[in-house]
N, C-alpha and C positions, 0 to 999 in steps of 0.2 A: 425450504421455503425461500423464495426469492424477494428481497429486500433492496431499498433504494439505501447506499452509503449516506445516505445523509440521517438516516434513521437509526444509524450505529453512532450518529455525532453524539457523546454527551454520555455515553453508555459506560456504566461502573466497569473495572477490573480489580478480580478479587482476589487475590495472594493465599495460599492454604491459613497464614498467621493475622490478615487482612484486607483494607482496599490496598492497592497499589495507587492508583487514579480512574479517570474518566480518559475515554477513548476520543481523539483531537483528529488523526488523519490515517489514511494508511498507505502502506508502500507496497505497489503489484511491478509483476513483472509483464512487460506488452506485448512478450511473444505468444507467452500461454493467456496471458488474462485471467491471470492470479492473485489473489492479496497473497502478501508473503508475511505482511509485519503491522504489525499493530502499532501506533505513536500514541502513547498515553499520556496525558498530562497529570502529573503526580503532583501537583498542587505545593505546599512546601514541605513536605516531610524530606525530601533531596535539597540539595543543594544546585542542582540542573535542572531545568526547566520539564522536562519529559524524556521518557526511556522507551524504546523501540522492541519491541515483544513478539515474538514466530506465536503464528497463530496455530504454527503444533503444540504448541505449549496451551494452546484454550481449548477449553468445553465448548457443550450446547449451549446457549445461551438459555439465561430466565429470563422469559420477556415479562413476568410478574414485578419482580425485583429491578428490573432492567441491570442486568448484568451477566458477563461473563465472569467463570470461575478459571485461574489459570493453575497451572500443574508448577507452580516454582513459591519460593518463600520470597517474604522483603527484604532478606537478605541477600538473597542474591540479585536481587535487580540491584540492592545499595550499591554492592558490590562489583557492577558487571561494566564491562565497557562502555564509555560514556562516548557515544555517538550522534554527531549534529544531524537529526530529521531535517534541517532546511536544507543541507548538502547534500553533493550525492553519495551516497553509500557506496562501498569498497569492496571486493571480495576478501581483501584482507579484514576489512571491519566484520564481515559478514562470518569470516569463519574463527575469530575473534569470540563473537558474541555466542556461537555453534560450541564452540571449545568450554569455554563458560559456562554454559547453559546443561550442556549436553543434548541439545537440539539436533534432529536428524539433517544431516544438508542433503537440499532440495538439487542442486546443482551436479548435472555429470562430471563425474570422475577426469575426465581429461579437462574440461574447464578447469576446476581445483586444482588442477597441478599448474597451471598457468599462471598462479598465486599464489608463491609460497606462504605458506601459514609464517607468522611471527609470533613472540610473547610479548603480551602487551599487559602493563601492572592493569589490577582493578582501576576501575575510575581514571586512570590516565587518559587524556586525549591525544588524540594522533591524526597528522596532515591523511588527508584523501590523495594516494599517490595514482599515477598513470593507470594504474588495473581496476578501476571503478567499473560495475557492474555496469554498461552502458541501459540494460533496460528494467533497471529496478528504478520505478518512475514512483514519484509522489503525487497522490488525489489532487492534494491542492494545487501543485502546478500545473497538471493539466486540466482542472475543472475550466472552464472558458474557452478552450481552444475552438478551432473553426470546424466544424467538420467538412469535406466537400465530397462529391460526389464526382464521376468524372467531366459533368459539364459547368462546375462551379460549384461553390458554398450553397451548402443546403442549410445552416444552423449553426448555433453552439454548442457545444459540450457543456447539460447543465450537472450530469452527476451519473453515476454507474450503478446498475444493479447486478447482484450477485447471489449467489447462492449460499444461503448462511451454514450448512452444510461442509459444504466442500470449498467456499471461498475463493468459487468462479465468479468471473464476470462475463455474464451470458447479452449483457445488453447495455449499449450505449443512450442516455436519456438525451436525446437532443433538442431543444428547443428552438422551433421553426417561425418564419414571418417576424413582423413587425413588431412595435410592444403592443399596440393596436390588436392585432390579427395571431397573436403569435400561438402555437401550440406546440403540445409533447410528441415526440417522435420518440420510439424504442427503437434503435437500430442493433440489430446481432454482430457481438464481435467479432464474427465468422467472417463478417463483409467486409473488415477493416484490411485494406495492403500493407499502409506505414504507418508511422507517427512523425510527426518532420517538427523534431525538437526546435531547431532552427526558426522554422516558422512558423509553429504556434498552430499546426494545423491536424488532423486526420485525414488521413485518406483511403477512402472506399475504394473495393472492384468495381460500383454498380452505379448505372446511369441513372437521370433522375424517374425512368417510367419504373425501375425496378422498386424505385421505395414508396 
């Protein structure tokens, strides 16, 4: 079923031993248009504000209960690499948290060799070195960007819909016109050429008679 991310804000994560927290943001990748990781906010039972979860590690969701169930204990999140969701993630953080976890990685074989794996203690933090995954992007930072088309900005970027399934993102929610005049746009991530971090933008193959 396809659902707007915003409708996953606020959503329980439930640990085989209990909650873990409520689900805050998530991290996709912009080539495939994938969530990869879940940022849950663990409330205070940690000591860190929120821990970052592969959403191979979750179920279907209960949308009765509103929650997901994931496949790990509370100990091992206590326990697991303590990584900053406002930064950008590391492929060393990533196979870190993979080593840990015992999560399958999502990432080709010749990528992963382009980052040696290290040992890194539980809970210890560690700098975001030069091999940062450049397209494992956060919700929140690009919610607002511009989208254009290629004769100008057509909208903003107000939120992604995906497939609760498979944890695609099959469609961009963009919000068109004025506050006055303004409406929804679904645009398919198919259409999307770049993302131009720099400038805060999207950018479409397709002119404005195409949308």
């Amino acid at each position: 079923m396809l659902r707007s991310l915003e409708d996953l804000i606020g959503v329980s994560v439930i640990a085989t031993n209990g909650e873990i927290g409520k689900i805050c943001n998530f991290l996709f990748d912009d080539q495939s248009w994938t969530i990869r990781y879940l940022v849950v906010d663990v409330g205070n039972w940690l000591a860190r504000r929120d821990v970052v979860i592969s959403v191979s590690a979750i179920g279907p969701p209960d949308w009765e209960a509103r929650a997901f169930h994931a496949s790990l204990s509370k100990e091992q999140v206590r326990h697991s690499p303590n990584i900053d969701s406002a930064k950008p993630v590391s492929r060393q953080q990533e196979i870190a948290m993979t080593d840990h976890f015992g999560w399958p990685a999502y990432w080709d074989t010749f990528i992963n060799a382009e980052v040696p794996a290290v040992s890194i203690p539980a809970g210890q933090e560690f700098p975001v070195p030069a091999g940062e995954n450049p397209h494992l992007r956060s919700r929140d930072d690009v919610a607002g960007y511009g989208v254009w088309a290629n004769e100008g900005e057509i909208g903003r970027l107000e939120s992604f819909i995906v497939d609760e399934a498979s944890w695609h993102i099959g469609y961009l929610d963009v919000k068109t016109g004025d506050w006055l005049h303004c409406r929804s746009m679904l645009v398919p991530t198919r259409w999307v050429k770049s993302v131009s971090w720099a400038d805060h933008r999207v950018n479409l193959h397709h002119t404005w008679k195409h949308l």
